[in-house]
N, C-alpha and C positions, 0 to 999 in steps of 0.2 A: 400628646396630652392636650386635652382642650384648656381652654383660658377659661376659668373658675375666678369669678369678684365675686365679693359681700355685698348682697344688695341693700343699703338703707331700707328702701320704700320695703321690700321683706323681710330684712332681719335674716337673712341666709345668704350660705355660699350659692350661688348659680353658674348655669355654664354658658358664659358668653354667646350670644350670637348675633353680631349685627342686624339690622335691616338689611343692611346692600355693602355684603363684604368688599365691593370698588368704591365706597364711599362711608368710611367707618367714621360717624362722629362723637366729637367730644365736646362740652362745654366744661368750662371753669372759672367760676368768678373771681376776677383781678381786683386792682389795688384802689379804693378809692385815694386819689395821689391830692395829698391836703400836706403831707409831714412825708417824711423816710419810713421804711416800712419796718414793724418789728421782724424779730427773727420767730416767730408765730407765723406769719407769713412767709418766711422763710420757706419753713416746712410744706406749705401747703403747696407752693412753686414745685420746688423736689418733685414732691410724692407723684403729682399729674405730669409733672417733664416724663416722671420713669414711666408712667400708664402710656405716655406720649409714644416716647419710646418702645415699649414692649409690643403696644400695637402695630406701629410702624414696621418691628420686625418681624411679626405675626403676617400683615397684611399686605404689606410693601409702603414703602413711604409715601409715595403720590396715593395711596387710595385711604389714607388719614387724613380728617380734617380737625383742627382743634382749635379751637373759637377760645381766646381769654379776654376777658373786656379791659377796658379804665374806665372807671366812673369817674368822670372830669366835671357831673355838677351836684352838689351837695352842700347843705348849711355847712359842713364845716369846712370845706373849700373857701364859704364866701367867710366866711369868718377870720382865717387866715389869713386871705388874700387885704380884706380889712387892715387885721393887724398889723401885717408889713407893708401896707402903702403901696401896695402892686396891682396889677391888671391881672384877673380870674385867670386868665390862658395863659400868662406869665405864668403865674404860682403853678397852672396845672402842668404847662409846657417841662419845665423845669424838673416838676415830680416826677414825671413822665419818664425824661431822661435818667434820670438815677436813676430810678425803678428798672428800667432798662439793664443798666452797667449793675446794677447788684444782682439781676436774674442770671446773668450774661457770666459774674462773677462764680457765682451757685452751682454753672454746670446747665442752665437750662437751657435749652433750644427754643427759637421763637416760634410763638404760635405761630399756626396757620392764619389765624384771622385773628388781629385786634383792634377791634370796633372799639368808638368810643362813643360812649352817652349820648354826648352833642352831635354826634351825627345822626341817630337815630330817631329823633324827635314824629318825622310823620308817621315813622312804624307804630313810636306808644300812642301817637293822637287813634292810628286806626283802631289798635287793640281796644282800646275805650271805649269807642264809638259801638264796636262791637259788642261790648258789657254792656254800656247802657241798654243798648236796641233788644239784649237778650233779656233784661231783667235781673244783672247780677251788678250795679253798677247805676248807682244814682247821682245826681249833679245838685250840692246844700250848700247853699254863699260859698258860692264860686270855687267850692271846695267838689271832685268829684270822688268818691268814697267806692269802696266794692265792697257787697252786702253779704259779708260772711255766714247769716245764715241762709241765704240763698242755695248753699252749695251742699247739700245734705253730707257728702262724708268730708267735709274740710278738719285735716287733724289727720289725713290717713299716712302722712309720708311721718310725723311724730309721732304717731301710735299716740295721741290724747285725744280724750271728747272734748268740745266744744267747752263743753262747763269748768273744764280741769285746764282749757288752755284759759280761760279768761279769768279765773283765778291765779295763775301762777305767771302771768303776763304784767309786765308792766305796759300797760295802756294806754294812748294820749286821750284824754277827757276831753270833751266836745258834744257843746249843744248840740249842734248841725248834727250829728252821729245816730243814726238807727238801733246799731246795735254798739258796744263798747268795743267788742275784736272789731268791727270796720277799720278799714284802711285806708289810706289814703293812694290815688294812682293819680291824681293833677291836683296843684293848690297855686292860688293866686303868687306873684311874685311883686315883690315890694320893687318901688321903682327905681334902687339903687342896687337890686339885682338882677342877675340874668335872667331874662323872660321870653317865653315863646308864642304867638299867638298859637289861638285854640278856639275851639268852637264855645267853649268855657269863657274864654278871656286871655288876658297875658296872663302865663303861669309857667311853671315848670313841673317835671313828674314828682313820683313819688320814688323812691328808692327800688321798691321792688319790680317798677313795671318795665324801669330801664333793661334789666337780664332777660324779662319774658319779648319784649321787643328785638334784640340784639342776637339772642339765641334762635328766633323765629327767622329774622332774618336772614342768615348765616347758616341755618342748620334745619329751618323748618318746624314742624307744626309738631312733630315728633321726632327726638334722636336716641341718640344709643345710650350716650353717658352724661351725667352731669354729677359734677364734681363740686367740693370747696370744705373749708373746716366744718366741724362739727358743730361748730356755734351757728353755724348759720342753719341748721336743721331749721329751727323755730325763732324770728316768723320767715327769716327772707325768703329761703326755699319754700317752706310753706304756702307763702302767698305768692311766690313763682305759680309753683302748682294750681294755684288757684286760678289764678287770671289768664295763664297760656287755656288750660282745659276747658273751663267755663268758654270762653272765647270761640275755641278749636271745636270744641263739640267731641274731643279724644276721652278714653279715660285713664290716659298717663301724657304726661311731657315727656320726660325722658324714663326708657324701660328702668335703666339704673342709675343708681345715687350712690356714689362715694363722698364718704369723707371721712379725713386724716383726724387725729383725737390732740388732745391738748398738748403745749408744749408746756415744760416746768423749767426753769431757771436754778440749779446746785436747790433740787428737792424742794423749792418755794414755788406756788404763783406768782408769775412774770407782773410787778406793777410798779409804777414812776416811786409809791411811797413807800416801798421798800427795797430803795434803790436798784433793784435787781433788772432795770427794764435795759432791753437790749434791741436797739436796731440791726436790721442787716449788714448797714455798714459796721457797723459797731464793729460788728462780729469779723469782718472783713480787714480791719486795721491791723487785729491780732492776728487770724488766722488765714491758712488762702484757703479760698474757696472750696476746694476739694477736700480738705479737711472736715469743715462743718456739715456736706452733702454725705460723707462716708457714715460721718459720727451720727445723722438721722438715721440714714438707711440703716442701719445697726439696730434699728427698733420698730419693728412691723408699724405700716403707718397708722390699723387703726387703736394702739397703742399709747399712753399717755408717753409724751418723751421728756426726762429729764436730761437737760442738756449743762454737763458740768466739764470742767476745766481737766480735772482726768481724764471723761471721754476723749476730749477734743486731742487730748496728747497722746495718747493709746492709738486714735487714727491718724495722727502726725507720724509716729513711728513706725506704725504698720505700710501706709504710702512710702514714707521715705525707702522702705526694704522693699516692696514693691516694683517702685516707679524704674531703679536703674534694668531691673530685669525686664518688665512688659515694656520697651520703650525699645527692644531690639526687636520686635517682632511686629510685621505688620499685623494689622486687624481681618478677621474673617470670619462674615456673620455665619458660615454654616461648621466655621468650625467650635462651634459655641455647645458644650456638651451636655447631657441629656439634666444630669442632676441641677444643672445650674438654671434650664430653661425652667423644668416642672417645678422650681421654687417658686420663680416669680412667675408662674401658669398657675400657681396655687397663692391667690390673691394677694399680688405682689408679696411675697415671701423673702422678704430679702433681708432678716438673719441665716434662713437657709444657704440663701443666694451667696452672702461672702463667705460662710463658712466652706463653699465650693473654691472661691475664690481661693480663699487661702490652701487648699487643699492643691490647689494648680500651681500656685507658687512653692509651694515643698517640690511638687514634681518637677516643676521648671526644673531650680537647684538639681533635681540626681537626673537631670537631661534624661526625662522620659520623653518619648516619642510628640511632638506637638505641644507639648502643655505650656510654654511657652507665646507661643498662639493663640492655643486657647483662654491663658491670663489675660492676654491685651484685649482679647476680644470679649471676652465677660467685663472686664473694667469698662469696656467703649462701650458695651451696653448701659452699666449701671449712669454712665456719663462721667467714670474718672478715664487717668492717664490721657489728659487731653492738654496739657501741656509741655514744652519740649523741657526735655530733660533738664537741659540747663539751668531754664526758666525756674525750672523745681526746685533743683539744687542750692539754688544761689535767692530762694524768696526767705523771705525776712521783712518781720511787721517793721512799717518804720520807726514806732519808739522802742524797740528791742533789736538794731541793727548791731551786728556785732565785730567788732575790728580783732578778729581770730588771732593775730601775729601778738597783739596788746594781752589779750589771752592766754596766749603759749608762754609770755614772757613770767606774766603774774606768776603762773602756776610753776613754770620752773622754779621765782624767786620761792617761792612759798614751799614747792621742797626743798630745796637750800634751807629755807629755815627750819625745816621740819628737824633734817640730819643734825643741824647746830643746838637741835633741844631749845629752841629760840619759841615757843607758842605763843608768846602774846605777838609777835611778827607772824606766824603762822596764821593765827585766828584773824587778825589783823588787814590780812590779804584775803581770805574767805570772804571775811564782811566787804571787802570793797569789789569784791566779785560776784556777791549776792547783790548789793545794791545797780550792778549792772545788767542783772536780771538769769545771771550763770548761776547751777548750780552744779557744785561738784562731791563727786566719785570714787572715795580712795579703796582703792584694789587690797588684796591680801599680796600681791604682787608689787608691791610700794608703787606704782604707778596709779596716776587720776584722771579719771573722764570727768566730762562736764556736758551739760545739756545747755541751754537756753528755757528758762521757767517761762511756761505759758499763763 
């Protein structure tokens, strides 16, 4: 079955085809590293690790290239770095490394290529140079801008005119500005921030022209995929598109545009004012990692995803029955079977995908022929059962670590009290067993299970 994505820039499924099946690439815009990342970001990690993935196993590993950047200079970087009394590369350095150990955490594999901003710098001066000398790209107090209506169909990757983007845009206002959508691609830098000479002055980029720099570089003038949330449709991707093509003289940057849809927090919008905001790590205290990567994938990525504390225990338990069984079996990508593949060949498809899953795990159970195999090897695709069993077994967030013998003790005393018709001792033990984060199970069989409440 061919490999079928959504393509943004058309609003339909298509049938993949690289440029140069020995060199399939991918772009995806990474973390600007200022704070920890939410778990919105999260999501977006996942989704392109499994495209990473899929490709890889479609093409062969070495003939995948997959470019994710760090923006490491940004107002709000220097704002930060401000606040805490730190040196910019400190702050970015530092973000860096988390950012790192919570992808690492998530299941994802490193890119192939991660550039960072600050290296880039002669790439955006060229690209500039180029806009200016074309006519799409003027130089007004030290500010160099790209002249949005220079480009007659700008608006084609968001499907709006001109007129309906600059009404429904929040705008920076500025004298110096030709038109109001002008952009910014170089602005002066104040002397207590980072600045790079330019043919302009000392300055630094602008946001968008860092990606069109970094992906040129890396992946060239034209590539295959290019990836990132949906919020970034309009303007960052946008004025990507603008500034590689105008540039390039192409009439696409990349053939296709994915992006993953909104994450929701228990049915709310994720924000700091109603409390609901959640970093990566956050999410990482409580749960391990493979947890929180099952409970996404459980929701087609270009899907809005509510991410709730049910789900997350629904794929804690499902893993846990899982894990003891694919963990006997080595991995083997050709024994990876058809209904599993053409899910995720059907634009990453991956409610289909574990419904296979789990379909392999029944059969593991009545020891049919290979399905055992074939479990490890679908999980190693989606990027679970990547930890050793034990590891599994024995993980526990650390403010919910649980002293199980102290457990078994309670619960014994607490039937004891039950038999003696003793319940304010009964109820008594409950509650001091809920405040440890247990919650328990009583059987029609007078016996009690207990979980650990996520």
């Amino acid at each position: 079955m061919s490999l079928r994505l959504y393509n943004t820039l058309t609003r339909q499924k298509e049938d993949f085809a690289p440029i140069d099946p020995r060199r399939v690439r991918l772009y995806a815009c990474g973390p600007t590293v200022y704070d920890h990342l939410h778990i919105g970001n999260g999501r977006m990690l996942i989704v392109f690790d499994l495209l990473f993935r899929v490709l890889r196993h479609r093409y062969g590993a070495d003939h995948v290239t997959y470019v994710r950047n760090i923006t490491d200079v940004d107002d709000k970087i220097n704002a930060r770095a401000a606040e805490r009394g730190i040196a910019i590369r400190v702050l970015t350095d530092e973000m860096t490394a988390i950012f790192h150990e919570d992808a690492a955490a998530l299941g994802c594999l490193p890119p192939t290529v991660e550039p960072r901003a600050t290296e880039h710098m002669r790439e955006m001066i060229a690209i500039i140079e180029r806009l200016i000398a074309k006519g799409h790209a003027y130089v007004a107090e030290g500010h160099v801008l790209f002249d949005v209506p220079s480009m007659p169909d700008y608006g084609k990757l968001s499907k709006r005119p001109l007129d309906e983007l600059i009404a429904g845009a929040r705008v920076e206002v500025a004298p110096y500005k030709r038109s109001p959508m002008d952009f910014v691609l170089w602005k002066p830098a104040e002397p207590q921030e980072p600045g790079w000479e330019s043919p302009w002055g000392r300055g630094r980029p602008g946001w968008h022209i860092e990606c069109s720099a970094m992906s040129w570089t890396h992946l060239g003038e034209v590539f295959d995929i290019h990836g990132g949330g949906i919020d970034l449709v309009f303007p960052h991707h946008e004025n990507e598109v603008a500034q590689t093509r105008c540039a390039f003289g192409h009439d696409v940057m990349a053939n296709f545009w994915m992006h993953n849809g909104h994450l929701q927090v228990e049915g709310e919008k994720m924000s700091k004012s109603l409390g609901n905001f959640r970093t990566i790590r956050d999410m990482l205290a409580d749960w391990p990692g493979e947890v929180v990567r099952l409970t996404m994938l459980k929701t087609h990525y270009r899907q809005p995803l509510d991410l709730t504390v049910s789900n997350l225990r629904e794929s804690q338990r499902e893993l846990d029955r899982w894990y003891p069984l694919a963990k006997q079996f080595a991995v083997s990508p050709v024994m990876i079977p058809d209904d599993f593949m053409d899910a995720l060949n059907d634009d990453l498809n991956t409610p289909d995908a574990i419904t296979a899953l789990r379909r392999l795990y029944k059969e593991a159970l009545e020891e049919v022929a290979f399905a055992g195999t074939r479990l490890a090897s679908c999980g190693h695709l989606l990027g679970l059962f990547e930890e050793s069993l034990a590891d599994w077994v024995h993980w526990r967030p650390a403010d919910l670590a649980v002293d199980e013998l102290h457990v078994a003790r309670l619960i014994k005393a607490r039937l004891e009290a039950r038999s003696a018709k003793n319940w304010a001792e009964s109820d008594r033990i409950r509650d001091e067993l809920a405040a440890m984060g247990i919650a328990l199970k009583d059987n029609k069989d007078g016996t009690t299970t207990w979980e650990v409440k996520r």
